[in-house]
VEXDREN-2710 file (C-alpha; in Angstrom, 1 decimal):
% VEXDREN-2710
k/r/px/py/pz
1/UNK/-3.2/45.5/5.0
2/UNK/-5.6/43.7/2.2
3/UNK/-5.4/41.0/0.1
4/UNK/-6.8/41.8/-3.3
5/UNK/-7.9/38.6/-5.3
6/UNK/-7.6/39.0/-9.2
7/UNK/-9.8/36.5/-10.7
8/UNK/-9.3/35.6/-14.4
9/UNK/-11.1/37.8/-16.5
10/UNK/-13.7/36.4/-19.3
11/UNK/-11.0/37.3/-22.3
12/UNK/-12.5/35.7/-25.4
13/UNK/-16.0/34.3/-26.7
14/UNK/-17.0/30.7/-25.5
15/UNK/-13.4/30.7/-23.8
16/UNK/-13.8/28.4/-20.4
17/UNK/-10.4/28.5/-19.7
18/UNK/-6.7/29.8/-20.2
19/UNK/-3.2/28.3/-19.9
20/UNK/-0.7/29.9/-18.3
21/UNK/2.2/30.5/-20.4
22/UNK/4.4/32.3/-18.1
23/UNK/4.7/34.6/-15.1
24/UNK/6.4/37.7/-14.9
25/UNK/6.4/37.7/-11.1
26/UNK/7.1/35.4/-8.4
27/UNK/6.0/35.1/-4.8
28/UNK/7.2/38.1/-2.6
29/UNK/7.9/40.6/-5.8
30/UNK/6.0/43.9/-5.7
31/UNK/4.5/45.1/-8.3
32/UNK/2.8/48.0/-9.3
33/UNK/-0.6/49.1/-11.3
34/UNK/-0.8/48.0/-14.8
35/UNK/2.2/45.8/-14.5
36/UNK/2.3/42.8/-16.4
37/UNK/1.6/39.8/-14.4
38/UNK/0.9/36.9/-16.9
39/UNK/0.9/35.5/-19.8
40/UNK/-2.0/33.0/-20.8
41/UNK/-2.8/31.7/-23.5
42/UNK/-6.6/30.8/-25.2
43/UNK/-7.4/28.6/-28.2
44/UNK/-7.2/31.9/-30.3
45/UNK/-4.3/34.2/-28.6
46/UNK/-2.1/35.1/-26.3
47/UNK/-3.4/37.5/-24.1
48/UNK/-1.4/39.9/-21.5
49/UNK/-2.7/39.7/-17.9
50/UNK/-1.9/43.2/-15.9
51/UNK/-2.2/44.0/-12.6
52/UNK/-5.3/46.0/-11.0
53/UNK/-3.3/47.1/-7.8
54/UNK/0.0/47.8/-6.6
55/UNK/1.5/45.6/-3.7
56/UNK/3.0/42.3/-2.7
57/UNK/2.4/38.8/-4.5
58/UNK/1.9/36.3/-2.1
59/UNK/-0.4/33.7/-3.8
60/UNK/-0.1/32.4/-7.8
61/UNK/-2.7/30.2/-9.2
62/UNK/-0.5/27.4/-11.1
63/UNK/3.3/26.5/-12.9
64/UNK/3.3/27.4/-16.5
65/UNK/1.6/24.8/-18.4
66/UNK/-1.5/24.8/-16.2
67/UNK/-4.7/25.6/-17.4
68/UNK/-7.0/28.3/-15.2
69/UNK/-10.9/28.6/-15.6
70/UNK/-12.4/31.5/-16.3
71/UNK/-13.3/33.1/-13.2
72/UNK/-11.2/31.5/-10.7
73/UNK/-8.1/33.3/-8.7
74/UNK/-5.1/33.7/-11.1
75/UNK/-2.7/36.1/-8.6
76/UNK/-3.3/37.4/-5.0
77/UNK/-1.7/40.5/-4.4
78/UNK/-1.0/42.3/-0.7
79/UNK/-1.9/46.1/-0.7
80/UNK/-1.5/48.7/1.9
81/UNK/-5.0/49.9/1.6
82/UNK/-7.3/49.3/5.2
83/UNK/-10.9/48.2/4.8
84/UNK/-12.9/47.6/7.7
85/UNK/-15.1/45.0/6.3
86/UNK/-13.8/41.0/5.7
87/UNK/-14.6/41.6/1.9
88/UNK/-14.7/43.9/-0.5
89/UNK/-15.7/43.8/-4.7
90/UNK/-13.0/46.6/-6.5
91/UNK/-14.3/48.3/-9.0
92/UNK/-12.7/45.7/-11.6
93/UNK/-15.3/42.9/-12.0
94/UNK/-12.0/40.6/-11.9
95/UNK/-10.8/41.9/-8.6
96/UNK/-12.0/40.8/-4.9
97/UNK/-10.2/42.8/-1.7
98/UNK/-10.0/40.8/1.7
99/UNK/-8.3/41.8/4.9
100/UNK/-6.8/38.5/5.6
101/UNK/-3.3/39.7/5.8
102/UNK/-2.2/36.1/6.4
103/UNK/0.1/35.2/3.0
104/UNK/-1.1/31.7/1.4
105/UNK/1.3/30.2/-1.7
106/UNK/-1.5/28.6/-4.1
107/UNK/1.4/27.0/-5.2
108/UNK/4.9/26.4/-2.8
109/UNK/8.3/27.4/-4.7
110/UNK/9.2/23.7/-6.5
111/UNK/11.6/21.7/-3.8
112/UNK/10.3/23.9/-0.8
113/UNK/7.8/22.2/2.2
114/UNK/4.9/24.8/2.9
115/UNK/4.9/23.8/6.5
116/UNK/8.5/23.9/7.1
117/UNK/10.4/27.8/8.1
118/UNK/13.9/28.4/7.1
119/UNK/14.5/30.2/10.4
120/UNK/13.2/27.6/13.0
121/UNK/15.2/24.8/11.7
122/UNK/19.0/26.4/12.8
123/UNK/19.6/28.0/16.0
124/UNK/21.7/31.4/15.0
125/UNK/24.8/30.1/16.0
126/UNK/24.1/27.1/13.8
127/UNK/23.8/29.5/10.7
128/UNK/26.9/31.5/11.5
129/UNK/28.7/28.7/11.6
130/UNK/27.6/27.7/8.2
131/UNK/27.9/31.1/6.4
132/UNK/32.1/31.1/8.2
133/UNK/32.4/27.8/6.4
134/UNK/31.4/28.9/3.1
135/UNK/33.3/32.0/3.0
136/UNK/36.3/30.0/4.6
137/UNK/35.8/28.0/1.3
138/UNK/35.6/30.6/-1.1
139/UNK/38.4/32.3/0.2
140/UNK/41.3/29.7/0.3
141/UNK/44.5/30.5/-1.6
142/UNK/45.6/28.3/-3.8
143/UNK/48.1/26.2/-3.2
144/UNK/51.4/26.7/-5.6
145/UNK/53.2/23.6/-7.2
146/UNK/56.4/22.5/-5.2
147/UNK/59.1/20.4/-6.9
148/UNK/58.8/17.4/-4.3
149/UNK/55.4/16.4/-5.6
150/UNK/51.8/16.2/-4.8
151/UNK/51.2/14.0/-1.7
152/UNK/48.1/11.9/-1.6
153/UNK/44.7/14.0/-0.6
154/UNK/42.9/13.2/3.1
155/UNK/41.5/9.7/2.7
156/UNK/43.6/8.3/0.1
157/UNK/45.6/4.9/0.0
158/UNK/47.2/3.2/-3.0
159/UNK/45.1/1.1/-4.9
160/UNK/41.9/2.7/-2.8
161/UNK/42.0/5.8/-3.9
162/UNK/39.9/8.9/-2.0
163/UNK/37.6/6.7/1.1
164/UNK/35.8/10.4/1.9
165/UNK/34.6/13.0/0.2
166/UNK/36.5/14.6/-2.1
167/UNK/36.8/18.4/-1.3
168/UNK/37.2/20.5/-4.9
169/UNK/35.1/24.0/-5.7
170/UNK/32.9/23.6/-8.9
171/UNK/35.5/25.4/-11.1
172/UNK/38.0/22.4/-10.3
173/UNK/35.7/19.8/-10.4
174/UNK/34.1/21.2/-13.9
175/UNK/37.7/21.0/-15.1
176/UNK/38.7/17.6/-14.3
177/UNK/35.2/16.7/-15.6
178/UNK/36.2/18.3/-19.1
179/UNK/39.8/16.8/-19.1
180/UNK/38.2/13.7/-18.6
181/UNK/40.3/13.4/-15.1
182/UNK/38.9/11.2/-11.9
183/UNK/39.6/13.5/-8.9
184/UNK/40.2/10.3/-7.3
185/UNK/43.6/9.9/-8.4
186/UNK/44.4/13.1/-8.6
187/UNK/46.9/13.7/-5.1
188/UNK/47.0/17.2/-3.5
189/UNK/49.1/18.5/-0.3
190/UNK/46.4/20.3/1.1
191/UNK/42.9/18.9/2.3
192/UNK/41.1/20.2/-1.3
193/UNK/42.1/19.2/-5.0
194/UNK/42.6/22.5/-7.0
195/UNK/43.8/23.6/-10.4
196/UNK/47.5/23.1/-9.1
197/UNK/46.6/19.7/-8.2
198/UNK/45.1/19.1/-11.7
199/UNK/48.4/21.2/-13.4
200/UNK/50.6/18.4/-11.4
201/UNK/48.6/15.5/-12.4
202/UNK/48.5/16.3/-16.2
203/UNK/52.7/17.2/-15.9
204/UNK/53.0/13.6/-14.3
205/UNK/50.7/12.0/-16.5
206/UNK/53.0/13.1/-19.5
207/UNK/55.9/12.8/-18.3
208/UNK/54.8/8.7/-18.1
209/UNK/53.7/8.6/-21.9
210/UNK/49.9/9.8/-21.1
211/UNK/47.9/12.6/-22.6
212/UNK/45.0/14.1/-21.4
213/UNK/42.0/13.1/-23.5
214/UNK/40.5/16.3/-25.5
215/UNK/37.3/18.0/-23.5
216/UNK/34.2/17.0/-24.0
217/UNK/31.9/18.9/-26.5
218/UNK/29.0/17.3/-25.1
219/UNK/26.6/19.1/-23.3
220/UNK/24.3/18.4/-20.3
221/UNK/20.5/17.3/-21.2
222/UNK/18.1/20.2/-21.2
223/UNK/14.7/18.5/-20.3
224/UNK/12.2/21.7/-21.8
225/UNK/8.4/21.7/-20.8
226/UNK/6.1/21.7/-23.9
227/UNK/3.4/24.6/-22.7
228/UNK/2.0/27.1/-24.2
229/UNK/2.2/27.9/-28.5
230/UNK/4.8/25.2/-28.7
231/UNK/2.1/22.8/-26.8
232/UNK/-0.6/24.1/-29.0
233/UNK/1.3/23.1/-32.4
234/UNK/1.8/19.8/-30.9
235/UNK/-1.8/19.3/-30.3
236/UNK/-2.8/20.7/-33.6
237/UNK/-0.9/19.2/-35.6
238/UNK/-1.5/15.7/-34.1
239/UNK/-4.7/15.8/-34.4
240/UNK/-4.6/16.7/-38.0
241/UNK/-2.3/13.5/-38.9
242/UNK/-4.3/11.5/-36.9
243/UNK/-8.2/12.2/-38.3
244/UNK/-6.9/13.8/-41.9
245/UNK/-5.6/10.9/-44.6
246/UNK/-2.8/13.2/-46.2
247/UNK/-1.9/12.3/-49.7
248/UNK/0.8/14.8/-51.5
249/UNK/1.8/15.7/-55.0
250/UNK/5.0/17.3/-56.2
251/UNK/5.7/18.9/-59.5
252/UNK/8.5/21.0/-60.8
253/UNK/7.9/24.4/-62.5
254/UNK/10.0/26.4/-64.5
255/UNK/9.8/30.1/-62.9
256/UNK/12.0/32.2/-65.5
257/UNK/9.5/34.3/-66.5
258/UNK/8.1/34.6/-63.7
259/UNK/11.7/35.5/-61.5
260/UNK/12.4/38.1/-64.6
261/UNK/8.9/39.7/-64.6
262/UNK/9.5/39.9/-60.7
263/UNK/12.7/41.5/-61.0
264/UNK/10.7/44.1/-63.5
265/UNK/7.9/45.2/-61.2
266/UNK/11.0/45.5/-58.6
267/UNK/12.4/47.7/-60.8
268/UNK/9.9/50.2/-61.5
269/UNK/7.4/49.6/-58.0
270/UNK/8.3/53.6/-57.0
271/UNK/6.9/53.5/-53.2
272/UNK/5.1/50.3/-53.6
273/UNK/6.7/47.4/-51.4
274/UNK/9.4/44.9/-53.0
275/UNK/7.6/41.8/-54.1
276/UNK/8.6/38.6/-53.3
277/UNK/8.0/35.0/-54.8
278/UNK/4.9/35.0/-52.2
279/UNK/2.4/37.4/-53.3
280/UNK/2.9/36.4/-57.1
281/UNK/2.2/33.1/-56.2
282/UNK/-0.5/33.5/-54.2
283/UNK/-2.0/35.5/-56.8
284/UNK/-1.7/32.5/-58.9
285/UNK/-3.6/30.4/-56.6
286/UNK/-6.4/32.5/-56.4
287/UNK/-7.2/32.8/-60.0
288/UNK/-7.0/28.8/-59.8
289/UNK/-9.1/28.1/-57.4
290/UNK/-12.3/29.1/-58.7
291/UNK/-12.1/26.4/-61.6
292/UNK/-11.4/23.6/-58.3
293/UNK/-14.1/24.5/-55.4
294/UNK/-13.3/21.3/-53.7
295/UNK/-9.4/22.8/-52.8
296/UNK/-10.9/25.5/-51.0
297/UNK/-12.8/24.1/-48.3
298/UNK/-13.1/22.9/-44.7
299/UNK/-14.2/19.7/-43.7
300/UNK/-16.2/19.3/-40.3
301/UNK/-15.9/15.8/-40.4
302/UNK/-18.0/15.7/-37.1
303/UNK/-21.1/16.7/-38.8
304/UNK/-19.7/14.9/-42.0
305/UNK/-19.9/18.4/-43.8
306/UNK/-17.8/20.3/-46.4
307/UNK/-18.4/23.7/-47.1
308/UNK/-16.7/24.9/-50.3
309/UNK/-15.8/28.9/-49.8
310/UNK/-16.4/31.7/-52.3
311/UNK/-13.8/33.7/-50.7
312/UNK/-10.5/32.6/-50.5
313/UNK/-8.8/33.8/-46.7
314/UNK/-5.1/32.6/-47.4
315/UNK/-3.4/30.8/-44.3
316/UNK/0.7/31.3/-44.2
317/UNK/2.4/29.5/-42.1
318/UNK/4.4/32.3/-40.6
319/UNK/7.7/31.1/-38.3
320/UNK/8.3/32.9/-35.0
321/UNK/10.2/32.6/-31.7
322/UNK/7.3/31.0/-30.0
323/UNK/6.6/28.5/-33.4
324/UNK/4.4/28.1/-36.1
325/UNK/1.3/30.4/-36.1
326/UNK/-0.4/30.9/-38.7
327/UNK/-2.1/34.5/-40.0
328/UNK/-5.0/34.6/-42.4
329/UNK/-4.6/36.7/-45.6
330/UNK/-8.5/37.6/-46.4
331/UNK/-9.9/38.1/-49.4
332/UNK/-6.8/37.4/-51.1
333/UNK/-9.1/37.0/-54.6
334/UNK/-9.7/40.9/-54.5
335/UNK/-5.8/42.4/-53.8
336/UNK/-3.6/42.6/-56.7
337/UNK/0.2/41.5/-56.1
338/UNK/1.1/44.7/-54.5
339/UNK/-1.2/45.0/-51.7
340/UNK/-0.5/41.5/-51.3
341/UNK/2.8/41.9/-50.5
342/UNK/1.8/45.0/-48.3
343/UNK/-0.7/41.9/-46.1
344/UNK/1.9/39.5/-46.0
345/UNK/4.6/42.0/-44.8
346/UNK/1.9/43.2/-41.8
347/UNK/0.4/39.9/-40.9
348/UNK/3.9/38.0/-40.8
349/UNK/5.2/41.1/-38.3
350/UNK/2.0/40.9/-36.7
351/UNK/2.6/37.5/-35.9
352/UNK/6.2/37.3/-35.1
353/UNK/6.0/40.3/-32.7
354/UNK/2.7/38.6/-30.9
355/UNK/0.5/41.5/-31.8
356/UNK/-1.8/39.6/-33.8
357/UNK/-5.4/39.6/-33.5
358/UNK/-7.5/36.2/-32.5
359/UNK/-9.6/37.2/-35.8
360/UNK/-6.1/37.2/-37.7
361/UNK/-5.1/33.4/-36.8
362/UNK/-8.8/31.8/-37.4
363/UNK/-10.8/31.1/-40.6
364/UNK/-8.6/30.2/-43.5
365/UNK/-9.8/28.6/-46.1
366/UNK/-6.7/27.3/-47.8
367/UNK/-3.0/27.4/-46.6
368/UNK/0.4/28.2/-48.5
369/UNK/3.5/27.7/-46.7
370/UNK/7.4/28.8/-48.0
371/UNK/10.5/28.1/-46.2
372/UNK/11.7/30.8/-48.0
373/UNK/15.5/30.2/-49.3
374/UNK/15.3/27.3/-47.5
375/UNK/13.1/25.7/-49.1
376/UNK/14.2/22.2/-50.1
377/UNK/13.9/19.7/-53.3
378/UNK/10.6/19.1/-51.9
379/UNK/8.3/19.2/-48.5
380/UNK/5.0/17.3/-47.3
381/UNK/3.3/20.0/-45.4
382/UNK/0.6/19.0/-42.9
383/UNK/-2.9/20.3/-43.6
384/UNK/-4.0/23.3/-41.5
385/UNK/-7.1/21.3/-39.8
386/UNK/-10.2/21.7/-40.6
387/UNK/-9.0/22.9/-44.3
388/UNK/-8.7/20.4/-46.8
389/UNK/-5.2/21.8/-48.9
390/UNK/-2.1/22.9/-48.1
391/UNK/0.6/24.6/-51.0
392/UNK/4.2/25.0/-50.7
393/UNK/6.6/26.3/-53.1
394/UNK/10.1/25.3/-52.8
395/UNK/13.7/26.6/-53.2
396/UNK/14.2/28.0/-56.7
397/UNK/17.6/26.4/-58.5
398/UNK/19.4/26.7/-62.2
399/UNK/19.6/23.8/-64.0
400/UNK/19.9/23.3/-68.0
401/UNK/16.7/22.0/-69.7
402/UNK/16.4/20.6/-73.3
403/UNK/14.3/22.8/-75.5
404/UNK/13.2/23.0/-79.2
405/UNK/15.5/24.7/-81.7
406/UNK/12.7/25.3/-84.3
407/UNK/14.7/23.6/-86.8
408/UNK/13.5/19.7/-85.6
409/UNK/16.6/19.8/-83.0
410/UNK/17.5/20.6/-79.3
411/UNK/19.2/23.2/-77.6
412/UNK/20.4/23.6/-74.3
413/UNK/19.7/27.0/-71.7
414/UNK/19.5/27.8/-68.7
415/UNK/16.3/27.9/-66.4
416/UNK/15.2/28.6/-63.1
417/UNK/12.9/25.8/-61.9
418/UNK/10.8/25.2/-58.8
419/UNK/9.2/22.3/-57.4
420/UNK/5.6/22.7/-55.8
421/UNK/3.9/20.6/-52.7
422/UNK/0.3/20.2/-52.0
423/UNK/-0.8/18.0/-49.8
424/UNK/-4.6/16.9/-49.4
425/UNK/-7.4/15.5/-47.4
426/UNK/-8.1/12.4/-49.6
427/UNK/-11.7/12.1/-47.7
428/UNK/-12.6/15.5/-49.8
429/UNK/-10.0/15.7/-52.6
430/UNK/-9.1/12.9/-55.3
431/UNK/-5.7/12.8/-56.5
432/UNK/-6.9/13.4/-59.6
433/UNK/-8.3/16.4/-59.1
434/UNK/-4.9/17.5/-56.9
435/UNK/-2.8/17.0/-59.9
436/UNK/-5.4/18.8/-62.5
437/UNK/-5.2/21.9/-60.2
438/UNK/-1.0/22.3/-59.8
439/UNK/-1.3/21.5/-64.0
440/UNK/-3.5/25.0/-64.0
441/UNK/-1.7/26.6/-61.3
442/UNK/1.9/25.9/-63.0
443/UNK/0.6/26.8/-66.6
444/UNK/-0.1/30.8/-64.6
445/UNK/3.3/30.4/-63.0
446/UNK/5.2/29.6/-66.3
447/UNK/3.1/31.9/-68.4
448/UNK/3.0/35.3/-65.8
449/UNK/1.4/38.0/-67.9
450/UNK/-1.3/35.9/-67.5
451/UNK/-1.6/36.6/-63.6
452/UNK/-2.7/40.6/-64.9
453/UNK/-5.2/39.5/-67.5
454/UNK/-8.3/39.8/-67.3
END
């Protein structure tokens, strides 16, 4: 036998090390070649770890959560293959072969002493003995209801109640727990409280006036471990709250020309994809930008420098199962709405299936971010640290707005309007200059034909 030691492979420039989202193994499983082992998880991506060999696990590196240099034993694997020196190199640079057949847990199952052996602590008999308990448990009968009345369970005396340990399977005792019933009082004729016991005690609790209280909808506390992308968001976005001043402005827009243009180019789009609000929008922001440099930007506010981008690499904050990520949109300035709508659609799949790319999540310059039909009266989005802006549109609703007759009155129509969010660095962005771009940015929105002009 050998023990094949897969070190953690270098799996991303200036990456020193890698968190360990989660195993797909455990101690004692065998696996074979190419099998995902691992999930881990750099500054950039997530990246699947694989096996180099088939055999037995007998040693992991850490608990999800834990963080594993680059180049230091992630999984030890058992293999049938005999070398006949004390070492070998495999041909994969992140692979060393040993024949120490001797298995060593990097880290013990939780709740289990390494130096303590199942077998040597009962004699056989003693085990027997157990295992004929436990099925004598699980196979009791139950007991069936007689008219003369439950009689008081082993150890119980009126006005004491049960002095040992009462004896009920976990179906029973989930039960009473749901009924709100103390097994305590509940008397049984046999040395166990079951569900005839608990039928009997509701019947007599009845019969004197009583009703059993309704069952709980509560559930028990679910204590979860923040690791891996839900751990990263955390981090991120503390750290932007806590070094960025955020300052946000709201306006409403009225998007009726813009929703029936939309409904137009849906119309008549052949084999082009089905535009959304998204794309149209984010069309609008790009031919905004240009006229406000300082919204476009990233602040390293270590070197106490802002560089103010020509191109404009769109952030969205996409939602998935494993949270927020956020895919960059580049060189949004140069796509017209349809292939746009073809990014989005790509990146946002990208992301929610965990196939995108480390270049794909980094180097936005600005961030837009839509909860879609959810979308709320309004949102204060956290900026996408180290850019400067973030946008959000917000649910579309019908209201009726005022508007000149022509003749010196009013009149009365419907409209679709729309409020939209940015929120700001205020180190690199003055309010002023916040509210002059949404002014420029809504004037495109209300006035669409404007988005194809030249």
């Amino acid at each position: 036998m050998a023990r094949f030691s897969f070190r953690l492979p270098d799996i991303g420039e200036g990456i020193s090390e890698a968190e360990i989202v989660a195993w797909h193994v455990a101690i004692g499983d065998r696996v074979e070649e190419d099998a995902r082992i691992a999930d881990m998880m750099t500054d950039k991506a997530t990246v699947e770890m694989e096996s180099p060999v088939a055999g037995i696990v007998i040693e992991l590196a850490g608990e999800p959560g834990a963080s594993i240099p680059i180049g230091s034993t992630l999984v030890v694997i058992e293999t049938e293959a005999e070398t006949e020196s004390d070492t070998v190199v495999a041909e994969n640079p992140g692979v060393e072969v040993a024949t120490d057949a001797t298995p060593a847990c990097l880290t013990p199952p939780e709740g289990e002493d390494a130096s303590s052996s199942p077998s040597s602590d009962r004699t056989p008999a003693e085990a027997g003995a157990q295992l004929g308990d436990a099925r004598e448990e699980s196979a009791a009968p139950a007991t069936k209801d007689t008219d003369a009345g439950p009689r008081p369970s082993p150890g119980y005396e009126k006005g004491q109640g049960h002095k040992h340990p009462i004896l009920a399977s976990p179906a029973v005792r989930a039960r009473a727990r749901d009924l709100g019933i103390d097994l305590a009082q509940v008397r049984t004729e046999s040395d166990r409280v079951r569900h005839s016991d608990l039928d009997a005690h509701l019947r007599y609790g009845q019969s004197q006036g009583y009703h059993a209280p309704h069952a709980s909808r509560a559930r028990d506390d679910e204590p979860i471990k923040v690791i891996g992308m839900r751990r990263r968001i955390a981090d991120n976005m503390a750290a932007s709250k806590r070094h960025i001043p955020h300052f946000t402005y709201v306006e409403e827009v009225e998007v009726t020309a813009l929703e029936a243009m939309r409904a137009d180019l849906n119309a008549n789009r052949g084999d082009r994809p089905k535009l959304t609000l998204l794309p149209l929008f984010i069309a609008a922001l790009c031919r905004t930008l240009p006229d406000f440099p300082m919204l476009n930007a990233r602040y390293d506010d270590e070197a106490g420098v802002v560089t103010r981008h020509g191109r404009v690499h769109m952030g969205m904050a996409t939602q998935t199962d494993a949270g927020l990520m956020v895919p960059v949109l580049r060189d949004a300035q140069d796509r017209n709405v349809w292939q746009l709508a073809a990014e989005i659609t790509r990146l946002a799949e990208a992301a929610r299936t965990g196939k995108a790319r480390s270049e794909e999540l980094s180097g936005g310059t600005i961030t837009v971010t839509s909860l879609g039909p959810l979308g709320g009266i309004a949102t204060t989005p956290v900026i996408n640290r180290p850019e400067v802006a973030i946008v959000g549109p917000n649910r579309i609703v019908e209201r009726p707005v005022f508007v000149d007759d022509g003749r010196g009155g009013d009149m009365i129509r419907r409209a679709k309007l729309m409020n939209v969010s940015i929120s700001c660095d205020h180190r690199v962005v003055d309010g002023w200059d916040a509210a002059s771009f949404v002014q420029a940015l809504k004037k495109l929105l209300e006035t669409p034909v404007l988005l194809f002009a030249d």
